[in-house]
C-alpha positions as CSV (number, residue, x, y, z in Angstrom):
1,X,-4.6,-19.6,-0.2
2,X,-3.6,-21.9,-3.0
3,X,-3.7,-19.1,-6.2
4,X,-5.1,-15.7,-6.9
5,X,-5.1,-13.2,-10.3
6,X,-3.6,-9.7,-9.5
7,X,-5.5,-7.1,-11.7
8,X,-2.5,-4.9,-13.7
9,X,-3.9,-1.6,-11.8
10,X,-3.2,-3.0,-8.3
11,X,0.4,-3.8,-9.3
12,X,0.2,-0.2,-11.2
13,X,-0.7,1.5,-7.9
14,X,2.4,-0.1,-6.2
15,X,4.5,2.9,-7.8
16,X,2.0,5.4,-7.4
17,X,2.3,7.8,-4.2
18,X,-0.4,9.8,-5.2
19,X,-2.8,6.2,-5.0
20,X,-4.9,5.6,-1.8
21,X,-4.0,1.7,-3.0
22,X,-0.2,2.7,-3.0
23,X,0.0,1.0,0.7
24,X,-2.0,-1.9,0.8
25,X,-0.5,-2.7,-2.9
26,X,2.3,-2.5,-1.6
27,X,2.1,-4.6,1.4
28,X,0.1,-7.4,-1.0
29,X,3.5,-7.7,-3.3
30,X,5.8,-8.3,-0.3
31,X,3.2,-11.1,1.6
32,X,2.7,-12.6,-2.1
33,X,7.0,-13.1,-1.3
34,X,6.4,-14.3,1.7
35,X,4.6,-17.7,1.5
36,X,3.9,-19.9,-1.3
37,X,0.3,-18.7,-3.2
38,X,0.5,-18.9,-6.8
39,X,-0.3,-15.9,-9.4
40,X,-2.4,-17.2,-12.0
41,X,-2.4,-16.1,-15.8
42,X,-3.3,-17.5,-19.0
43,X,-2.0,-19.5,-20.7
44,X,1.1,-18.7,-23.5
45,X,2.5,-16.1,-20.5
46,X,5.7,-14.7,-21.5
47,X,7.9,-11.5,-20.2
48,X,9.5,-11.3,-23.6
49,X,7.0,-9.4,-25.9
50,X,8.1,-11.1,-29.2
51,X,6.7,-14.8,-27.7
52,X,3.9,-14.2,-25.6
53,X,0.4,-14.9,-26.1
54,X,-0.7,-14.4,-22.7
55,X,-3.5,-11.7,-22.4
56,X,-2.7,-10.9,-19.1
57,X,1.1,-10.6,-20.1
58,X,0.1,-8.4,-22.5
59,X,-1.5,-5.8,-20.2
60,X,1.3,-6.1,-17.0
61,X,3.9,-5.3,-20.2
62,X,2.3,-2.4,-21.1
63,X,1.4,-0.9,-17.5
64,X,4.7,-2.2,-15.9
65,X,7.7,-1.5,-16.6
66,X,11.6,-2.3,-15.7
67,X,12.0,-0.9,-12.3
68,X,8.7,-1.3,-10.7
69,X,7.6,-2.7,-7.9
70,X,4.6,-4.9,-9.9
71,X,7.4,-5.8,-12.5
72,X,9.8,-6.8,-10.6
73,X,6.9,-8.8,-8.2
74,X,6.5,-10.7,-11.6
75,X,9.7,-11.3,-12.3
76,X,10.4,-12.7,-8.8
77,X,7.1,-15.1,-9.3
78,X,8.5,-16.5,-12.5
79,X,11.8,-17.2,-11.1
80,X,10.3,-19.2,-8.2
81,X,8.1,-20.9,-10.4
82,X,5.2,-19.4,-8.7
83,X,2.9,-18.7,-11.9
84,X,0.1,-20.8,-12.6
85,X,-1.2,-21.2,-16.0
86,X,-4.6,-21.5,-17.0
87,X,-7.5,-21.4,-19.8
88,X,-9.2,-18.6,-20.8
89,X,-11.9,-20.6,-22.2
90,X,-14.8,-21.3,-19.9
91,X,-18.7,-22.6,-19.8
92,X,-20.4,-20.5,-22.7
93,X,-23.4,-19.1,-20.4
94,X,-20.8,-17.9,-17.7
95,X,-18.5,-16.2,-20.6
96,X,-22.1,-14.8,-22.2
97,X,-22.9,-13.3,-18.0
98,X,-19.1,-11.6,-18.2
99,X,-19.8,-10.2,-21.3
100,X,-23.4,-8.6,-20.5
101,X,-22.0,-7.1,-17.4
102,X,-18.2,-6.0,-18.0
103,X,-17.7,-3.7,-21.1
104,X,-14.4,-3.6,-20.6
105,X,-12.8,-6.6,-22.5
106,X,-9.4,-6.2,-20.7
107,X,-11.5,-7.0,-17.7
108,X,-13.8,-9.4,-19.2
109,X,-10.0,-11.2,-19.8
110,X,-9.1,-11.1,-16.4
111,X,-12.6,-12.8,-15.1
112,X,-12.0,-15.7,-17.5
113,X,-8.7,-16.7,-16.4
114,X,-10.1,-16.0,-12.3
115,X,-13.1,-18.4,-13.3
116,X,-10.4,-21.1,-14.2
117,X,-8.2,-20.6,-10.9
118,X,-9.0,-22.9,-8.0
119,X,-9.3,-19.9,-5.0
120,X,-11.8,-17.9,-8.1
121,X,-10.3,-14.6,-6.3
122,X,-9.1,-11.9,-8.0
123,X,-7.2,-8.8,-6.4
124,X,-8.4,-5.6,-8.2
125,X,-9.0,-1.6,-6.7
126,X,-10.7,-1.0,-10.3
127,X,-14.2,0.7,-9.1
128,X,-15.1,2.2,-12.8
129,X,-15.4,-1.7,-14.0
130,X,-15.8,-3.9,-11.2
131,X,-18.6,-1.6,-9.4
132,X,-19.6,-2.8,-6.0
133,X,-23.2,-3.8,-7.3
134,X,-21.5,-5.9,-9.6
135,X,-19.1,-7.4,-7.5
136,X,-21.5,-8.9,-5.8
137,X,-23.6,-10.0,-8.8
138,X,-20.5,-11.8,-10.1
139,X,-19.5,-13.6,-6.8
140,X,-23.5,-14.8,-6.5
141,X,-23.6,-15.6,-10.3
142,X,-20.4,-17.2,-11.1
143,X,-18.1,-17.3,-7.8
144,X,-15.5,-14.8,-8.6
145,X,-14.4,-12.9,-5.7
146,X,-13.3,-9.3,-6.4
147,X,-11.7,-7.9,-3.5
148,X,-9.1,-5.1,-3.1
149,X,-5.2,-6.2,-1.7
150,X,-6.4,-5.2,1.6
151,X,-9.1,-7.4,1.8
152,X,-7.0,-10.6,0.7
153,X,-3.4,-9.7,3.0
154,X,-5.1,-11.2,6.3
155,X,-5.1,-14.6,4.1
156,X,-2.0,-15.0,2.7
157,X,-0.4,-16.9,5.8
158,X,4.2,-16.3,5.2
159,X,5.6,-20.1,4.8
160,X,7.6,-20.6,7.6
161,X,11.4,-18.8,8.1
162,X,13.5,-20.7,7.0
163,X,11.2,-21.7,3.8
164,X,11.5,-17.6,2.8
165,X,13.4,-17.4,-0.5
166,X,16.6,-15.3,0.0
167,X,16.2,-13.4,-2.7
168,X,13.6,-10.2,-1.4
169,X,12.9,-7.5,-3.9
170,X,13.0,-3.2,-2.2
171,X,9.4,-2.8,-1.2
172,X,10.2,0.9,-2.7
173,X,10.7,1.9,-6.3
174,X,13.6,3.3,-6.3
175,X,16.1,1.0,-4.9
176,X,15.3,-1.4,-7.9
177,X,17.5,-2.9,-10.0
178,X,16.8,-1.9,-13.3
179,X,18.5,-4.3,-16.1
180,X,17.8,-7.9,-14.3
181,X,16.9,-10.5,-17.2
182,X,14.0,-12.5,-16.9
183,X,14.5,-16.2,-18.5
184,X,11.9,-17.3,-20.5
185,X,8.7,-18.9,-18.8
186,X,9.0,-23.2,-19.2
């Protein structure tokens, strides 16, 4: 799998015990380490809040914090240069299709920048916007897939040994480092 967009509530449930998602969250972040797929976001993505214009920034900074698995899982992809940057602007009729179906503009966001990613998958347990009726309407009308991190795991093939990056983040919580610096994004 070349790239895929992470929905902010699948990195959320990462952290969340009391989350039927908590596991297979969980187990997306660490094979995500593991080979060499890309997370895509908009473009203007920056960790430090005073210079980002990234939408998608926006809502992991507000949902994430220091400390958490999904941060830290971002943090780790910026250091290994493993973000992707792409457009939110795409074809008027498929942006007018988003906007008839989704309500929710956050997720209207994150099906722009997914229509502008080459693999058009995007990881997300959000059932409230992303029903399964129109899961299927998007993936027949526009080619998004919307799957859940369980779904996607069995694709995301680990790069071999001794390609692994040394530095592994805890798969739990609390034996993060809290106070790491992120550099800004090139």
């Amino acid at each position: 799998m070349i790239d895929i967009v992470i929905d902010t509530c699948t990195l959320v449930h990462a952290n969340n015990p009391e989350s039927g998602y908590q596991v297979h969250s969980m187990n997306l972040i660490q094979k995500m380490m593991e080979n060499d797929t890309l997370l895509v976001v908009d473009e203007g993505f920056e960790l430090d809040e005073t210079t980002n214009k990234s939408y998608l920034a926006l809502e992991y900074l507000k949902h994430l914090s220091l400390g958490m698995l999904g941060y830290n899982f971002i943090q780790f992809m910026a250091l290994q240069q493993r973000i992707k940057f792409v457009s939110r602007k795409i074809p008027e009729a498929s942006k007018h299709f988003i906007e008839q179906l989704i309500s929710n503009k956050k997720d209207r966001m994150f099906l722009r920048v997914t229509y502008n990613s080459e693999e058009k998958i995007i990881v997300s347990h959000d059932y409230e916007d992303y029903k399964k009726g129109k899961r299927k309407k998007i993936r027949k009308e526009i080619g998004i897939n919307i799957v859940d991190a369980e779904d996607v795991i069995e694709s995301l093939t680990p790069v071999q040994q001794e390609e692994v990056v040394e530095a592994q983040l805890p798969l739990h919580p609390q034996e993060a480092v809290a106070g790491a610096q992120l550099p800004p994004l090139p």
